[in-house]
N, C-alpha and C positions, 0 to 999 in steps of 0.2 A: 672367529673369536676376536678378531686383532679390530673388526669391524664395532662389534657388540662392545667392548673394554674402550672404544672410542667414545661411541655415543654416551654411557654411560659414566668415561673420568670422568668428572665432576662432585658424582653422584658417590663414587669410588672412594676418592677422595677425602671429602669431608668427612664419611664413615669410619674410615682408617683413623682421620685426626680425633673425631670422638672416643673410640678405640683406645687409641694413645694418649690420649689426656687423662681418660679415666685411667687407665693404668697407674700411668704416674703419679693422680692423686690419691690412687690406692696405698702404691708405695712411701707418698710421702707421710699422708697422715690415713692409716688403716682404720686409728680407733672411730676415727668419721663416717669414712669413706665405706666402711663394711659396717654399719649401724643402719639401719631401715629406715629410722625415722630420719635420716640426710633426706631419702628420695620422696619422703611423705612430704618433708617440706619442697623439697622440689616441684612435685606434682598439682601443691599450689599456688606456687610465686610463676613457676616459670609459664605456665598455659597464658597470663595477659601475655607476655613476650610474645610469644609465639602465633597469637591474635593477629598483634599489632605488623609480626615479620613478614607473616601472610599475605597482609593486605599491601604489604610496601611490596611485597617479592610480586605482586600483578602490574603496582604502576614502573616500577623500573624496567621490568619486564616490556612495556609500554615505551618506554624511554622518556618517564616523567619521575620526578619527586613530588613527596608531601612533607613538609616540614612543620606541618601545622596540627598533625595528631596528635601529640601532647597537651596540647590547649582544645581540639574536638572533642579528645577521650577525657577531660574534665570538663568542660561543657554540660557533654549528656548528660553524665552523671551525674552534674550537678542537677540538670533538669527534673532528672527521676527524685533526686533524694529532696528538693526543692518541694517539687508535684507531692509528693506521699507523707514527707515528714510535714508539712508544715501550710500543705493544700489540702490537705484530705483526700488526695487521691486513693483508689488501689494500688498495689504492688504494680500487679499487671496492665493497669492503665497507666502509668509513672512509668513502666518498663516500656511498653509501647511509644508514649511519647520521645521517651530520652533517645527510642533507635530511629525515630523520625526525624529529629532533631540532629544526630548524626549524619545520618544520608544528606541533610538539607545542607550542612557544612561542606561536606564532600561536594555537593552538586555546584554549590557558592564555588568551592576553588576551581571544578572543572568547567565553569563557566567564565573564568577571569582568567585562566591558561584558553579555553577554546576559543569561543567570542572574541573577550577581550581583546586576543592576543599576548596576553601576559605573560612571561616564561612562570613555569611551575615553580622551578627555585624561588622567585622574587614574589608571586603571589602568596603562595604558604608560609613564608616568611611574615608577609605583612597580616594575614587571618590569624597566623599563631597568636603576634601579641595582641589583636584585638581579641579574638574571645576568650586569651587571659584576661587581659585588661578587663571586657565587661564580666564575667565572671566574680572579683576580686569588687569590682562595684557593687553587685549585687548581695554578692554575699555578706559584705562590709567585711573581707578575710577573714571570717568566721568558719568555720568545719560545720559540719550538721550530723548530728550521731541520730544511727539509725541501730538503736541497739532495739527496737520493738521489731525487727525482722529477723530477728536470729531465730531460727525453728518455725519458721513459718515455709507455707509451701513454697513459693518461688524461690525464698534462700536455699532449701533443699535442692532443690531443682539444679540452680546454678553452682552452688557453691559448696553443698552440703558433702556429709562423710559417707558413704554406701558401702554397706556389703563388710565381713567381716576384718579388713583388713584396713577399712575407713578411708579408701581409695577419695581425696578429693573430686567433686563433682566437676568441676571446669578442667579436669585435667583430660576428663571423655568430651566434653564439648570442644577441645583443642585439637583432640585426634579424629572428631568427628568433623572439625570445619576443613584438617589439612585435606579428608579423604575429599571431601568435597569441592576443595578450592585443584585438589589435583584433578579431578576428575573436570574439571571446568576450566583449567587451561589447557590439559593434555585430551580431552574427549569430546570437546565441544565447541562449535564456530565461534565463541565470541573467547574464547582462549587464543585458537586458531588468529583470530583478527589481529588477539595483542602480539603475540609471538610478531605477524607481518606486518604490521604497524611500527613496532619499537626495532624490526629490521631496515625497511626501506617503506615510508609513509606515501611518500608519490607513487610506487607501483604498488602499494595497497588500496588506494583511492583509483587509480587507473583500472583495478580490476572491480571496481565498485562496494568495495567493503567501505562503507557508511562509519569514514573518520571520524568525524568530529564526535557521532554520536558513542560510538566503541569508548572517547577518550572520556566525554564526558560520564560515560556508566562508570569507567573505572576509578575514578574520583570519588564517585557516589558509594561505589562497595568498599572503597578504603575509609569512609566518614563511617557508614551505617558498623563494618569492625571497627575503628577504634572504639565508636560510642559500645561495642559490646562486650572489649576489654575493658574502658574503665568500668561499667557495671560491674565485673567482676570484682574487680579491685577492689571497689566501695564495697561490695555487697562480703564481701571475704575480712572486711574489715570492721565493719558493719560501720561504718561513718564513711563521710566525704569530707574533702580536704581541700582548701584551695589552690594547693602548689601538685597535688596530684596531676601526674602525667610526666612530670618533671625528671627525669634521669633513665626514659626508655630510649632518647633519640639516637645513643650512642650504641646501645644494644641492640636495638631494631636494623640500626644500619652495617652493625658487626654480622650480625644471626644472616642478613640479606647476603652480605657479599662474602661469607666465609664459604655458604651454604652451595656460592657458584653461579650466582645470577650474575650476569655480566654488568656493567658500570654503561656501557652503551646503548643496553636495550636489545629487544630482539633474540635473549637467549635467559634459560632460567629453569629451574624448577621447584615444586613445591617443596616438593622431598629435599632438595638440598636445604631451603631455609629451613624447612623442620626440624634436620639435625643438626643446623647450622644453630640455632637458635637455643638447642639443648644445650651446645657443646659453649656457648657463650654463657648462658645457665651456672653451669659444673665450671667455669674459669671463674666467672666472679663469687663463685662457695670456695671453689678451693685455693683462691688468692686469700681469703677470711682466716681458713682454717690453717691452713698456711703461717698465720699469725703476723702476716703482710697491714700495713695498714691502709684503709679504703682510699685510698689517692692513686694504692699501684693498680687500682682496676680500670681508671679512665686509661692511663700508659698502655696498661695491655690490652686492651679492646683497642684502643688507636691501633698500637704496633698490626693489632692483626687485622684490623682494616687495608692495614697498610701493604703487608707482606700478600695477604688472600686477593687483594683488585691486583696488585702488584703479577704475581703469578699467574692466575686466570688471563689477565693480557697476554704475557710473555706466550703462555700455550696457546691462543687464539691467533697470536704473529707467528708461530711457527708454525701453525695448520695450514696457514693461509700461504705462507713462505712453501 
């Protein structure tokens, strides 16, 4: 038992914390917090988060950052709504391209950390403001309304209301990518890799796990998601935007380290960002509701950056102690 409640604090954890914040924000503000329509809007704002935590919870996992998905997952999107609105593409030819266009971003950073040599902090840094930058060219900071996708099939598809209770569509595409990104770290060699990779890279390469290419894939899967959360975004909004992307870095990076994934690499799981990622969700609604004004939500997603790396260490020195 003492074994099983090991392996799994983490997982523990963060369950309890969403637990207890919901609570609280039941107590504080009930007429909200016990209203349907709070988790209708939840089910679809928070699925891009939860995309984007996914894909950062693989490369830290790895023992790398991307600082540069906020400017990727506006990119695609732009690509797609560029391609269809104003190309005459298809939906699903404009859909296709913008997740090719992603992947190719990803594959750009993990070519300028592998290759290169370039540390991942310092290249994604540099990719972010350029495919702002060219974006904002292109577009001449112009939006592009996509109000002729509304009710058509792909909108459905991604975005739409289903079934009699109008369940957002991206909110099952969120639990269908977490079941799969778990099943792909925890059930599969190239999960396996990242796990021993972001633990000790030289006895992973000594045992012949094919480094560089492990890192460079996982680059590529955090470009190919982000470009298929901003899809969502735009497609949920029915317009593109050029500052789109702009205000998940701080949530992506809360939902990742509340959730349990270690700051060092080498230790992680889906399920924790998953509900790490809700439970950052349910803090910045019920800092709103609350009747807090929107500044105390950078504060508090800092503080619990802060406190969640902070503690997850202390427990990792004491294991080790």
């Amino acid at each position: 038992m003492d074994l099983l409640l090991g392996r799994f604090r983490r997982q523990l954890l963060v369950t309890l914390a969403l637990a207890g914040v919901w609570g609280v924000f039941v107590l504080a503000s009930p007429e909200a917090f016990l209203d349907g329509r709070i988790y209708n809007s939840f089910l679809s704002t928070i699925p891009v988060t939860l995309v984007l935590t996914l894909g950062m919870t693989l490369l830290v996992v790895l023992g790398e950052m991307d600082l540069s998905f906020p400017s990727v997952s506006a990119a695609a999107a732009y690509v797609f709504a560029f391609l269809h609105a104003q190309a005459g593409w298809s939906p699903a030819a404009a859909l296709g391209a913008a997740l090719l266009a992603g992947a190719a971003m990803g594959f750009l950073n993990g070519l300028l950390t592998v290759k290169v040599g370039v540390p991942s902090i310092i290249a994604t840094i540099g990719t972010q403001f350029f495919w702002r930058g060219l974006i904002l060219l292109l577009a001449d900071g112009l939006a592009i309304p996509l109000d002729a996708l509304r009710g058509q099939g792909l909108h459905t598809l991604l975005v739409g209301r289903l079934g009699p209770w109008e369940i957002p569509a991206q909110s099952l595409w969120a639990l269908a990518l977490g079941v799969g990104l778990a099943l792909l770290l925890h059930r599969h060699p190239f999960g396996d890799a990242l796990l021993f990779i972001g633990d000790n890279p030289r006895a992973a390469s000594s045992l012949g796990i094919p480094v560089d290419r492990v890192r460079v894939g996982a680059f590529t899967l955090m470009g190919l998601l982000a470009a298929f959360a901003g899809l969502l975004a735009t497609l949920e909004l029915n317009n593109w935007w050029p500052t789109q992307g702009e205000g998940y870095m701080l949530l992506v990076f809360a939902g990742v380290f509340v959730g349990g994934t270690s700051a060092y690499g080498g230790e992680g799981t889906i399920y924790g960002s998953f509900v790490g990622a809700i439970l950052i969700g349910i803090i910045e609604a019920g800092i709103v509701t609350a009747g807090l004004v929107g500044f105390w939500t950078r504060l508090v997603h800092g503080l619990v950056i802060l406190v969640s790396v902070s503690a997850y260490a202390l427990m990792a020195k004491r294991r080790r102690g």
